[in-house]
C-alpha positions as a Markdown table, in Angstrom:
| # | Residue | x | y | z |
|---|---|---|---|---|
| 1 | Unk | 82.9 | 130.8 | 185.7 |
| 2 | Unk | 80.1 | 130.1 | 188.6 |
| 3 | Unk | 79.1 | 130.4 | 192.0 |
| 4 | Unk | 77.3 | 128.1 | 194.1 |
| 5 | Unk | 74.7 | 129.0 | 196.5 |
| 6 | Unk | 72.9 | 127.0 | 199.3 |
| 7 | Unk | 68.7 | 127.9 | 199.8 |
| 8 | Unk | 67.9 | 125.5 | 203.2 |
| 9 | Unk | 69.1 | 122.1 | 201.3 |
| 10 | Unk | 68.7 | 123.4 | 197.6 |
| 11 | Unk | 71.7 | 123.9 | 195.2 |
| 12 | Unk | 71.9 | 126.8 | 193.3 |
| 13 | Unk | 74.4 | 127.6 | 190.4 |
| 14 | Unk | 75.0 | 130.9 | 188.9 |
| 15 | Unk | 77.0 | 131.0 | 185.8 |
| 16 | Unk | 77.5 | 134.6 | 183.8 |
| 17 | Unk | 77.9 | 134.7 | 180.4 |
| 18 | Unk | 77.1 | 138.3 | 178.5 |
| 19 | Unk | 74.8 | 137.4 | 175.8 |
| 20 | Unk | 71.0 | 138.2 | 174.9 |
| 21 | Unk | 69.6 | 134.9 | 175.6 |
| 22 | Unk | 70.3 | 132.6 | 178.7 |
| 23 | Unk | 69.5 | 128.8 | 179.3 |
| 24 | Unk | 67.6 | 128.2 | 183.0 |
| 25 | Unk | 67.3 | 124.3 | 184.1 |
| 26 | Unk | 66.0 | 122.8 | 187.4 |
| 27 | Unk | 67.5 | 119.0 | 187.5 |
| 28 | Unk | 66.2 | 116.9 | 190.2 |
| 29 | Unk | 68.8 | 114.0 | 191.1 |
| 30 | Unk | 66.1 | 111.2 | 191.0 |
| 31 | Unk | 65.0 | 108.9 | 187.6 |
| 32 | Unk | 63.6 | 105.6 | 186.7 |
| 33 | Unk | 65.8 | 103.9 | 188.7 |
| 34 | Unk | 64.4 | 105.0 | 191.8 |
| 35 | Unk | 61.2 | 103.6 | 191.0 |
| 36 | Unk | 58.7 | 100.6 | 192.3 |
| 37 | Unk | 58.6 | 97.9 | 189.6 |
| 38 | Unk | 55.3 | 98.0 | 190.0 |
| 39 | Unk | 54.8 | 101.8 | 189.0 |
| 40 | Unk | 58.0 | 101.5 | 186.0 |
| 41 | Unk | 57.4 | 104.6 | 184.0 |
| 42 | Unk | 56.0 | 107.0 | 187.0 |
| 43 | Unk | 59.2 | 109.2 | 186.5 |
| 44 | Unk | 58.3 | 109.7 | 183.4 |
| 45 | Unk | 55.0 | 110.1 | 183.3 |
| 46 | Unk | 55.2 | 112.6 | 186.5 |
| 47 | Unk | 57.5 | 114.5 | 184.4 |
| 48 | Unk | 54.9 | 114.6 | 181.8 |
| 49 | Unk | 52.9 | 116.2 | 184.2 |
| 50 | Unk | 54.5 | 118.7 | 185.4 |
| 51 | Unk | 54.1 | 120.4 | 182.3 |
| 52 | Unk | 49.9 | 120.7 | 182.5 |
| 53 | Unk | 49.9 | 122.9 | 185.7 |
| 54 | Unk | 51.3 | 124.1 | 188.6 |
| 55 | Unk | 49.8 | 126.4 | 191.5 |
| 56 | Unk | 50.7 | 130.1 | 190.0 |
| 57 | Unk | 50.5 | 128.8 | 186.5 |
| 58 | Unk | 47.4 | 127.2 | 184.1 |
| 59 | Unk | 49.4 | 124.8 | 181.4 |
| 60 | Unk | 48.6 | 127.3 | 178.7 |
| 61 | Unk | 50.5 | 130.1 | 180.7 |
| 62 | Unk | 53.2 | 127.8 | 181.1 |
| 63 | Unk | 53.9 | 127.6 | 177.2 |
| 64 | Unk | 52.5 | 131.1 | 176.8 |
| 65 | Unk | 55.1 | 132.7 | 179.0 |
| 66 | Unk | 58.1 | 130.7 | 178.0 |
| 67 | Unk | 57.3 | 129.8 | 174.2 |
| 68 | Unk | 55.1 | 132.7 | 173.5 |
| 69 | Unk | 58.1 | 134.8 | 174.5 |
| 70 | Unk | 60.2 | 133.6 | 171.8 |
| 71 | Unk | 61.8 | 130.6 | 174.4 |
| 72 | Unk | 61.9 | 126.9 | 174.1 |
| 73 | Unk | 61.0 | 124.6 | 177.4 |
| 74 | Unk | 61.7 | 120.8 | 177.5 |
| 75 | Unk | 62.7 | 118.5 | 180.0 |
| 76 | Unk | 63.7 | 114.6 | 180.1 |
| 77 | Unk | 63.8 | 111.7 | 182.5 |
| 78 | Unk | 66.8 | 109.3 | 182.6 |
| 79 | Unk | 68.0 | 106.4 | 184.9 |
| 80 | Unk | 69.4 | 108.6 | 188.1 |
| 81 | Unk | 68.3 | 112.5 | 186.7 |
| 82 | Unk | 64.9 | 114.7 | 185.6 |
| 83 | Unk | 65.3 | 117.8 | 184.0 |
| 84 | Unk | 63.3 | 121.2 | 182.9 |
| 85 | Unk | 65.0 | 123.6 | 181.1 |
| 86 | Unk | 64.5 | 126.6 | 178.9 |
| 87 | Unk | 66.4 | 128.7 | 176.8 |
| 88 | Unk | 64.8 | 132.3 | 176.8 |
| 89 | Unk | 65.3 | 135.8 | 176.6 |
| 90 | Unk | 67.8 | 137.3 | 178.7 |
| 91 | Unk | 65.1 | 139.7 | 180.4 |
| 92 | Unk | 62.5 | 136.9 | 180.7 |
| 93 | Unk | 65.4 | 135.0 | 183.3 |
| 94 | Unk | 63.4 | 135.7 | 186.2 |
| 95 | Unk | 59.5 | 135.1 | 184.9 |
| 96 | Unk | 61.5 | 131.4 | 183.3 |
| 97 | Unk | 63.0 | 130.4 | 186.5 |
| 98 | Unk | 60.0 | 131.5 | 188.4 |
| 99 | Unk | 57.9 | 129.0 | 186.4 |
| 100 | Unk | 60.5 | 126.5 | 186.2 |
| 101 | Unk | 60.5 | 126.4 | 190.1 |
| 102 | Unk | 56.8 | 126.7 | 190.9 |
| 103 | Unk | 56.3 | 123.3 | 187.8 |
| 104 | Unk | 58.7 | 121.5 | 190.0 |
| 105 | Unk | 57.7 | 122.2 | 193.4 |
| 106 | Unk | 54.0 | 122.6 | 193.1 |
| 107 | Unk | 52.6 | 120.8 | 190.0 |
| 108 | Unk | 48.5 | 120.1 | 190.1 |
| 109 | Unk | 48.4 | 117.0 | 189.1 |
| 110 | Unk | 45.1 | 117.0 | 187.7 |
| 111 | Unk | 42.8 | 114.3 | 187.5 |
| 112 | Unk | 41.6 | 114.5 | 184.0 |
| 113 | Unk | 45.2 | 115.4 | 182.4 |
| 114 | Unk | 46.8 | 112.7 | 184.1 |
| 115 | Unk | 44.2 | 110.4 | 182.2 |
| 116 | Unk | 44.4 | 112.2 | 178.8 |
| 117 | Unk | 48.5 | 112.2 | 179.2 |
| 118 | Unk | 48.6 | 108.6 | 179.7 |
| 119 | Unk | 47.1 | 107.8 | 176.0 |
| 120 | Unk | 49.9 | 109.8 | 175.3 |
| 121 | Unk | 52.5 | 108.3 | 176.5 |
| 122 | Unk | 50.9 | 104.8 | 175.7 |
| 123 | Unk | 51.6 | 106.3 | 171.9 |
| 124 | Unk | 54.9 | 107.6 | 172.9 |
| 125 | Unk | 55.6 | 104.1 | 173.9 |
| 126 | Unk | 54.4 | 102.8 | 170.7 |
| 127 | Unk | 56.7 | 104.8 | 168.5 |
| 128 | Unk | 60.0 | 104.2 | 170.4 |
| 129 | Unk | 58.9 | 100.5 | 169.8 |
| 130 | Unk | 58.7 | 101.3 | 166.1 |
| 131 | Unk | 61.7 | 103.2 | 166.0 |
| 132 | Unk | 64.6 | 100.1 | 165.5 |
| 133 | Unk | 67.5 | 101.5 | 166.7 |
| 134 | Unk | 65.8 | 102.8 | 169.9 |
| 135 | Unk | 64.3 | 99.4 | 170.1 |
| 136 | Unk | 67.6 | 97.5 | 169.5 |
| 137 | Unk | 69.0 | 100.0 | 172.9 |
| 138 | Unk | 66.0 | 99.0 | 175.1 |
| 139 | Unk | 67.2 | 95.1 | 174.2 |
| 140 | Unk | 70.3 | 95.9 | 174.9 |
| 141 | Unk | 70.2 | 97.3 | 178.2 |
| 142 | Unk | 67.6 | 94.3 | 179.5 |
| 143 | Unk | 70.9 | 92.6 | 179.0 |
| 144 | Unk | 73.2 | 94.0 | 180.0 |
| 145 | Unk | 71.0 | 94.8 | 183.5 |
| 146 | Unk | 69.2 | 91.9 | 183.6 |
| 147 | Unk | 67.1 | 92.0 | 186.8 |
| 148 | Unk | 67.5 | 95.5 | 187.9 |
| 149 | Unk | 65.9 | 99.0 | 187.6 |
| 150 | Unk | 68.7 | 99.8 | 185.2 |
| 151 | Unk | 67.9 | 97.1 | 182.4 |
| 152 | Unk | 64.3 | 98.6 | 182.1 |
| 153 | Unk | 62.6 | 100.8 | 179.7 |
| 154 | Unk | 62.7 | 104.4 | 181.4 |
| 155 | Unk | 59.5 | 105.1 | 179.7 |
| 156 | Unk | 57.5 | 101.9 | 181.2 |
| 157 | Unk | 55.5 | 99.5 | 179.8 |
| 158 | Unk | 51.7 | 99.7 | 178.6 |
| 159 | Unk | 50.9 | 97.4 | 181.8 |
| 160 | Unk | 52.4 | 99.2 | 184.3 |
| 161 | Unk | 51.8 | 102.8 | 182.8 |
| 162 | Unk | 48.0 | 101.7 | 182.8 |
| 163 | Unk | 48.1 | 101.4 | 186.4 |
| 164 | Unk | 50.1 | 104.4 | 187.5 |
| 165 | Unk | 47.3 | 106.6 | 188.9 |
| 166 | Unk | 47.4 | 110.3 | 191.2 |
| 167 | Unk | 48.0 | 108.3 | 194.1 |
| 168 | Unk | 51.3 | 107.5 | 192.4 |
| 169 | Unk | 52.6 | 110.6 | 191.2 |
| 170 | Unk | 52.1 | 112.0 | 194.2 |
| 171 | Unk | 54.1 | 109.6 | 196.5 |
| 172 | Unk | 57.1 | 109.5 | 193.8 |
| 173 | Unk | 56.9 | 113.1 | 193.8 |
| 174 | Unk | 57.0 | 113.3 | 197.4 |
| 175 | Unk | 60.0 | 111.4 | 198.1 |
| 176 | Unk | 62.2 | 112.4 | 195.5 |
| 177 | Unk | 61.4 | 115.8 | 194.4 |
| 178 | Unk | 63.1 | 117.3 | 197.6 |
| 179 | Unk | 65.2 | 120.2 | 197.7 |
| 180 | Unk | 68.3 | 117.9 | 198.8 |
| 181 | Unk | 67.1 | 116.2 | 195.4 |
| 182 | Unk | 67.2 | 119.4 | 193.3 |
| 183 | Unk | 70.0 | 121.5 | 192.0 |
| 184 | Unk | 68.5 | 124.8 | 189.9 |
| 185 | Unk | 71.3 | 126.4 | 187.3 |
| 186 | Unk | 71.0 | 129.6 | 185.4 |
| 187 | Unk | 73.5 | 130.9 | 182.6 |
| 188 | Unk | 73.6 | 134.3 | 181.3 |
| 189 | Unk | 73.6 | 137.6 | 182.0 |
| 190 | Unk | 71.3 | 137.9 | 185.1 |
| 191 | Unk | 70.9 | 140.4 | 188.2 |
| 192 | Unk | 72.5 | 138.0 | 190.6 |
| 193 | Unk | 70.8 | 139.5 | 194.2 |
| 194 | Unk | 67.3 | 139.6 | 192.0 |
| 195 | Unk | 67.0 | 135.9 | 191.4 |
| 196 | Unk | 68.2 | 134.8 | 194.5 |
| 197 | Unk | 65.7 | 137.1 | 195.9 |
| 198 | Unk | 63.0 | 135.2 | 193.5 |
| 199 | Unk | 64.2 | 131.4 | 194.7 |
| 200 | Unk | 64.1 | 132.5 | 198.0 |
| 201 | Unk | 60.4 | 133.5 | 198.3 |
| 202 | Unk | 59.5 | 130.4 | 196.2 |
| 203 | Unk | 61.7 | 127.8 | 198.0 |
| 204 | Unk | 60.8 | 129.0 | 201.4 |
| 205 | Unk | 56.8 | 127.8 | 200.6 |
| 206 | Unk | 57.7 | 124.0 | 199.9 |
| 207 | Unk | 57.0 | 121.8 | 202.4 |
| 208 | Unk | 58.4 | 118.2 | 202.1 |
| 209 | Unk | 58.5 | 114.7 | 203.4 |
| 210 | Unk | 61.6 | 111.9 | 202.0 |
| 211 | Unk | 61.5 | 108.6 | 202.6 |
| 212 | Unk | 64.9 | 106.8 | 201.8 |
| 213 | Unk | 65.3 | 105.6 | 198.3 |
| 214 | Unk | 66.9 | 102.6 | 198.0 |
| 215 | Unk | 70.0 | 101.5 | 195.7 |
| 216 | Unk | 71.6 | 98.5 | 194.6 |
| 217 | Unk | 74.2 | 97.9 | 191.9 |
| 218 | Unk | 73.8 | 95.5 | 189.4 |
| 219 | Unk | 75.4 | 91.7 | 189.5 |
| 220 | Unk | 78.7 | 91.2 | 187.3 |
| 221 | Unk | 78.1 | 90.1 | 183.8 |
| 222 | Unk | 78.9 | 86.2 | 183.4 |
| 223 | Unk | 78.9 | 85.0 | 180.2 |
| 224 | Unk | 78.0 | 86.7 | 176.6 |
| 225 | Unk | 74.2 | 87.3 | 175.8 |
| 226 | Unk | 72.8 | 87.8 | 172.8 |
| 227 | Unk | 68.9 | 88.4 | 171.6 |
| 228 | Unk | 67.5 | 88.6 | 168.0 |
| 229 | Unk | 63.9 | 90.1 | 167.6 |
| 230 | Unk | 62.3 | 89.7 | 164.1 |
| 231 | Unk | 60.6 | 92.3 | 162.5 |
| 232 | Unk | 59.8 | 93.3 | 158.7 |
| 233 | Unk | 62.0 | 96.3 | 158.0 |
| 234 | Unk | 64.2 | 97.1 | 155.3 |
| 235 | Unk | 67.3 | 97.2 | 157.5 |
| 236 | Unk | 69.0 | 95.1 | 160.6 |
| 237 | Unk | 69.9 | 97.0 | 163.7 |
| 238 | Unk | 73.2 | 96.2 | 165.9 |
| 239 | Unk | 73.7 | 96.9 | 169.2 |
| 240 | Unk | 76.5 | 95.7 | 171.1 |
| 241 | Unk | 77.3 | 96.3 | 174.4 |
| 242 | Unk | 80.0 | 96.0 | 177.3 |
| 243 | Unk | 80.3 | 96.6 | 180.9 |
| 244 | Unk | 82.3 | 99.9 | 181.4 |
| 245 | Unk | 82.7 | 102.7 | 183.8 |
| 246 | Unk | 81.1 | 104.6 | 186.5 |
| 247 | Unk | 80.7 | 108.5 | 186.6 |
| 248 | Unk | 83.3 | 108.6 | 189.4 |
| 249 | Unk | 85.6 | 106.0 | 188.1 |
| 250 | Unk | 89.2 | 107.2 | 188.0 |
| 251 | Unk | 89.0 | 106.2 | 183.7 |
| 252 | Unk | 86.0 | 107.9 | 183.0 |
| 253 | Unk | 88.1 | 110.5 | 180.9 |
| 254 | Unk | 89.8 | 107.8 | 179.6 |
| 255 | Unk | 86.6 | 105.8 | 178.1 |
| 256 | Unk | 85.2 | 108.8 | 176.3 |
| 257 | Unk | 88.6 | 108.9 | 174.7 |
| 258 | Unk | 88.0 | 105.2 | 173.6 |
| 259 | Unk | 84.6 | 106.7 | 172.3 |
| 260 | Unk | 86.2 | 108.9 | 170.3 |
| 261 | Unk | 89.0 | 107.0 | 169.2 |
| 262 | Unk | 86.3 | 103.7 | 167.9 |
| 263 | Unk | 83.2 | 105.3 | 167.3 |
| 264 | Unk | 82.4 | 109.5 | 167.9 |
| 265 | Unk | 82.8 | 110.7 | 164.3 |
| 266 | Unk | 83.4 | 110.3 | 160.6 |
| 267 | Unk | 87.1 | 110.2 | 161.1 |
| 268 | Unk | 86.9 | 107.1 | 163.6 |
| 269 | Unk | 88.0 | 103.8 | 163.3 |
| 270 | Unk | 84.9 | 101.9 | 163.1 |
| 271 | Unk | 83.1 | 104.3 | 160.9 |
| 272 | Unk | 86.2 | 104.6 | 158.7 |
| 273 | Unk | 86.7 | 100.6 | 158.5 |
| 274 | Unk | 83.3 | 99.3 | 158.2 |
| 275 | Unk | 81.6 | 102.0 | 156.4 |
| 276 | Unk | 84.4 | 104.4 | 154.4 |
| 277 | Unk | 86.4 | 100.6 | 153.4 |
| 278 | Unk | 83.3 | 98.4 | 153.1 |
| 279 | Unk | 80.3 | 100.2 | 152.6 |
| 280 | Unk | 78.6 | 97.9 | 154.8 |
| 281 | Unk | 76.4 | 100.4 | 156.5 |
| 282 | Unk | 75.0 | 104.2 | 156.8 |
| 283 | Unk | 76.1 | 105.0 | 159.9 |
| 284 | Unk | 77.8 | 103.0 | 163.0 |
| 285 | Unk | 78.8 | 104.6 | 166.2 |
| 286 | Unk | 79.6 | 104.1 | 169.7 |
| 287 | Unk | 78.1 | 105.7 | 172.7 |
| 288 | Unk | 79.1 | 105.8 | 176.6 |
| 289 | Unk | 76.8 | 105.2 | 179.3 |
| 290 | Unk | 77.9 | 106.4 | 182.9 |
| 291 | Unk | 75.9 | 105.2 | 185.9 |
| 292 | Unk | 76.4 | 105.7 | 189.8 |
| 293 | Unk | 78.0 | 102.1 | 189.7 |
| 294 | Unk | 78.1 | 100.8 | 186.9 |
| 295 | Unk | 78.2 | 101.8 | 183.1 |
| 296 | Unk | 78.3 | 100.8 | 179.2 |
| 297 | Unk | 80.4 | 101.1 | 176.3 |
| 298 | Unk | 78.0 | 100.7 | 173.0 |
| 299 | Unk | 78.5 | 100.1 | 169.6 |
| 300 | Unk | 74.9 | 100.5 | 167.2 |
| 301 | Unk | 75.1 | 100.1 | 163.3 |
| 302 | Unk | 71.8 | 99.6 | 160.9 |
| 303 | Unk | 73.1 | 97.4 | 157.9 |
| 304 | Unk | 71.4 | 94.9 | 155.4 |
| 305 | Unk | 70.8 | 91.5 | 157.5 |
| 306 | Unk | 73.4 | 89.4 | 154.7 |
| 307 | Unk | 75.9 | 91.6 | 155.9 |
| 308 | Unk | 75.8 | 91.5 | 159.6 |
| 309 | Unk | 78.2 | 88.5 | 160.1 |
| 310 | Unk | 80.6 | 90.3 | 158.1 |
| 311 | Unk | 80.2 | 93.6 | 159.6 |
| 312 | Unk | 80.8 | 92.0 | 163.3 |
| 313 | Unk | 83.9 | 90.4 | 162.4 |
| 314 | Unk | 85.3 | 93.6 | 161.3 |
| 315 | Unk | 84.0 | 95.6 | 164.7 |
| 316 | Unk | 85.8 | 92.6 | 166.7 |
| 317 | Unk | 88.7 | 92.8 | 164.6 |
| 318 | Unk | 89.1 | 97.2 | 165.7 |
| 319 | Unk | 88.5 | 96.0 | 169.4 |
| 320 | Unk | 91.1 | 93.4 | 169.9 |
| 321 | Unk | 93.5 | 96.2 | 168.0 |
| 322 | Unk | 92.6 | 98.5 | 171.0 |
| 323 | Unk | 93.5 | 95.9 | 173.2 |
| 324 | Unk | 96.5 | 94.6 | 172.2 |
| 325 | Unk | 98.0 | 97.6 | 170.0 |
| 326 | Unk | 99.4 | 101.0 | 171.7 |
| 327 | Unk | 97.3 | 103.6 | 170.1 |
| 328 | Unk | 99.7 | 106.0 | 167.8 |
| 329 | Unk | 100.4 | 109.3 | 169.7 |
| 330 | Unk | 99.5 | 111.7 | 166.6 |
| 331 | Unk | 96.1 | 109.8 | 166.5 |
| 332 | Unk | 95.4 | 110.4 | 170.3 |
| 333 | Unk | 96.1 | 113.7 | 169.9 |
| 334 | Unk | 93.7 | 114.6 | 167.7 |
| 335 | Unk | 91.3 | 112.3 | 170.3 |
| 336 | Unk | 92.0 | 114.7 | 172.7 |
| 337 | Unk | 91.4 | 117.9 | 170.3 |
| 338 | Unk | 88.3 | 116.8 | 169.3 |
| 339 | Unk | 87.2 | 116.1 | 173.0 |
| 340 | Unk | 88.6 | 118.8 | 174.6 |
| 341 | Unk | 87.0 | 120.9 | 171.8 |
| 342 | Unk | 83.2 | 119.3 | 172.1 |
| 343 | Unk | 83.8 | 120.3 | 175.7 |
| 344 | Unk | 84.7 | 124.2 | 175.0 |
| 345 | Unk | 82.4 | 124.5 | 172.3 |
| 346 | Unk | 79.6 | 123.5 | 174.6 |
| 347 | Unk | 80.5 | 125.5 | 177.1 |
| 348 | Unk | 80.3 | 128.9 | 175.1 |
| 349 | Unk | 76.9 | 128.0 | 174.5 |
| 350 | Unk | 74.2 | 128.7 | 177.3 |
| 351 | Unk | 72.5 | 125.6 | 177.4 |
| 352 | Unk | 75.5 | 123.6 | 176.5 |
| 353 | Unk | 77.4 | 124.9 | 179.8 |
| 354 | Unk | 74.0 | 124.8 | 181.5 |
| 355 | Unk | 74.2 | 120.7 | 180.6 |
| 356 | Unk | 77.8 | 121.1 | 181.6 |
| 357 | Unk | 77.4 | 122.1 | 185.3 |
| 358 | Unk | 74.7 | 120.0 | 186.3 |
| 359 | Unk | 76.1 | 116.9 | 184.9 |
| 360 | Unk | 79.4 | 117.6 | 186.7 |
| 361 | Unk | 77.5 | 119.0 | 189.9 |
| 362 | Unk | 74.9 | 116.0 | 190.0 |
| 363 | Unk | 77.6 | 113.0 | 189.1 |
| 364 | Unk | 80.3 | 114.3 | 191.0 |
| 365 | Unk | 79.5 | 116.4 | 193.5 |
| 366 | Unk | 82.5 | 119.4 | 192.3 |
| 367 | Unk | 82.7 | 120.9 | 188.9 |
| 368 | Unk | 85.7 | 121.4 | 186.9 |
| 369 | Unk | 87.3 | 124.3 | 185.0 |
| 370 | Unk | 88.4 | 123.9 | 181.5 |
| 371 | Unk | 91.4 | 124.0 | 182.8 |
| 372 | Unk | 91.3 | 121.4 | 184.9 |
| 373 | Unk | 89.6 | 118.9 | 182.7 |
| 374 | Unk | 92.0 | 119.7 | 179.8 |
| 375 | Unk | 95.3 | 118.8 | 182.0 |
| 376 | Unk | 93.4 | 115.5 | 183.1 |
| 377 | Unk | 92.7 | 114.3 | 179.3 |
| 378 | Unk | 96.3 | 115.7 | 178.1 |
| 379 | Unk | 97.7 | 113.2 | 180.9 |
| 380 | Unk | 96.0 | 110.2 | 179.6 |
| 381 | Unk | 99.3 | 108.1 | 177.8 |
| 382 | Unk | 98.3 | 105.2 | 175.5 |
| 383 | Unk | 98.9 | 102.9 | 177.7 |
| 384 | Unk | 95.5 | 103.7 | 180.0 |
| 385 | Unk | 93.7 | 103.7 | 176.3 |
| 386 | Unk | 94.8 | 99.9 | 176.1 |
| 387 | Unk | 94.0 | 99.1 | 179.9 |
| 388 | Unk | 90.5 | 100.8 | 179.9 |
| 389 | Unk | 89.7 | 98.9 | 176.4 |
| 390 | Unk | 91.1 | 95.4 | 178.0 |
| 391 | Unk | 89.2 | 96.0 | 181.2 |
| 392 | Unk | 85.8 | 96.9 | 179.4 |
């Protein structure tokens, strides 16, 4: 399914899969987290950046080569990983990952783009804030994190995004974009001593300093919080929120299966209780966060404000059921199917396995075969479904 190869202290993972396009992604083991309070939103904004220039290629080459070539290019920033990635042409692998590379390693970092990108993330900023379920999420997580990196917006503030000049960028880039950092992943049906050949020569050019990036885990939760921001819209947004599980926790099979079981679909609990019985809302989900050490459990519903009250007591009332009740074994069944089958179906996709390996290679350090991962959620019993929702 893949091979993994070492360049000096960069990870590379080659996964082959006969098709006509393929899915290329450099992921950089660093976020907002890692960031000065002072400079919240550099990761972001550097990773913004990358995208206007890098030393072989002008910012209009970069979309030109990719996009212009029938691919698509992206890339995110989260708490504790950055990403580029592009799905392209099968025969445009090696011109993809060459651009990929040479964005990460040696962006320009431009004077005058860095200036006009920051008025656009100041907007970028300003529509999250209008959007009120993202809103709602950044609310959320300030507490359930308060007073650590984690409880910030990844995106930064207008204050501190204002102040992030070159000098910045550079020294974030510096100490966390190094190769120890960096793990590049290709899928699809490549020339395998080729593209090695390719990182090689690019890899063996970078020259890097790290200084040690420091990490603390958040304090326990104490007591229940709760926050209500007024705005005029036509709908109330939920979000509640729980301590759960870690990446590496031994349950952290076992919480998605909560997910699913609660919140992951139309044939959920919550969804089919507060929506399909009451018509209370649209939609209502949950989600689950995984950190280094710590992570979340998180319901979100948009509903009329008269009925929130009523709404809540029924969410509360599926909980405590999941804590005190042994979930029916036809029920978890069909948990696992669907789980087990969002896993599959991603991996026969190329950017979906792409996703696939680095999350396991970046959380966990190994990644698992289907195999494997299907004989660890077919052991979960209903008795670690009711431990995992009493714990969280």
């Amino acid at each position: 399914m893949f091979k993994i190869f070492n360049v000096g202290k960069l990870k590379l993972i080659f996964s082959p899969l006969t098709l006509h396009t393929a899915s290329v992604g450099v992921f950089i083991k660093t976020g907002a987290r890692h960031e000065d309070k002072k400079a919240k939103g550099v990761a972001h904004f550097l990773e913004h950046m990358l995208f206007k220039g890098s030393k072989d290629y002008s910012y209009k080459a970069i979309k030109r080569e990719i996009e212009g070539r029938g691919g698509t290019l992206n890339g995110f920033t989260s708490q504790e990983v950055t990403a580029y990635y592009s799905r392209c042409l099968t025969k445009n692998i090696g011109l993809t990952s060459d651009i990929l590379l040479d964005m990460v390693m040696y962006p320009l970092l431009d004077s005058q783009e860095i200036k006009k990108e920051r008025n656009v993330i100041l907007e970028e900023i300003k529509m999250y804030n209008d959007l009120p379920h993202v809103r709602a999420n950044y609310l959320l997580d300030g507490l359930l994190w308060k007073n650590h990196p984690l409880g910030e917006d990844v995106i930064g503030y207008p204050d501190t995004v204002k102040g992030i000049k070159k000098a910045s960028l550079k020294e974030f880039k510096n100490n966390c974009y190094v190769s120890s950092n960096i793990v590049f992943i290709c899928v699809g049906n490549y020339d395998e001593g080729k593209l090695l050949k390719k990182i090689k020569d690019k890899v063996s050019r970078m020259k890097e300093t790290r200084k040690h990036i420091r990490e603390f885990p958040p304090s326990p939760l104490r007591k229940p919080k709760v926050f209500v921001e007024n705005k005029t819209i036509d709908q109330a947004h939920v979000c509640i929120g729980f301590r759960g599980v870690s990446y590496g926790d031994r349950e952290r099979l076992t919480i998605e299966l909560v997910h699913v079981l609660l919140g992951a679909n139309m044939s959920s609990r919550l969804f089919e209780e507060v929506r399909e019985k009451r018509g209370l809302c649209y939609d209502i989900s949950t989600e689950v966060r995984k950190h280094k050490d710590t992570g979340a459990f998180v319901i979100h519903l948009g509903l009329d404000s008269k009925n929130i009250i009523t709404a809540i007591k029924n969410i509360f009332r599926e909980l405590r059921k999941m804590k005190e009740n042994q979930v029916p074994n036809r029920e978890l069944d069909r948990a696992k199917d669907y789980l087990l089958g969002q896993i599959i179906m991603n991996m026969e996709r190329p950017q979906g396995r792409m996703f696939y390996l680095a999350d396991s290679y970046l959380t966990l350090g190994k990644i698992y075969g289907f195999g494997q991962i299907e004989k660890m959620i077919r052991s979960i019993g209903p008795e670690r479904i009711r431990k995992v929702s009493r714990d969280i």
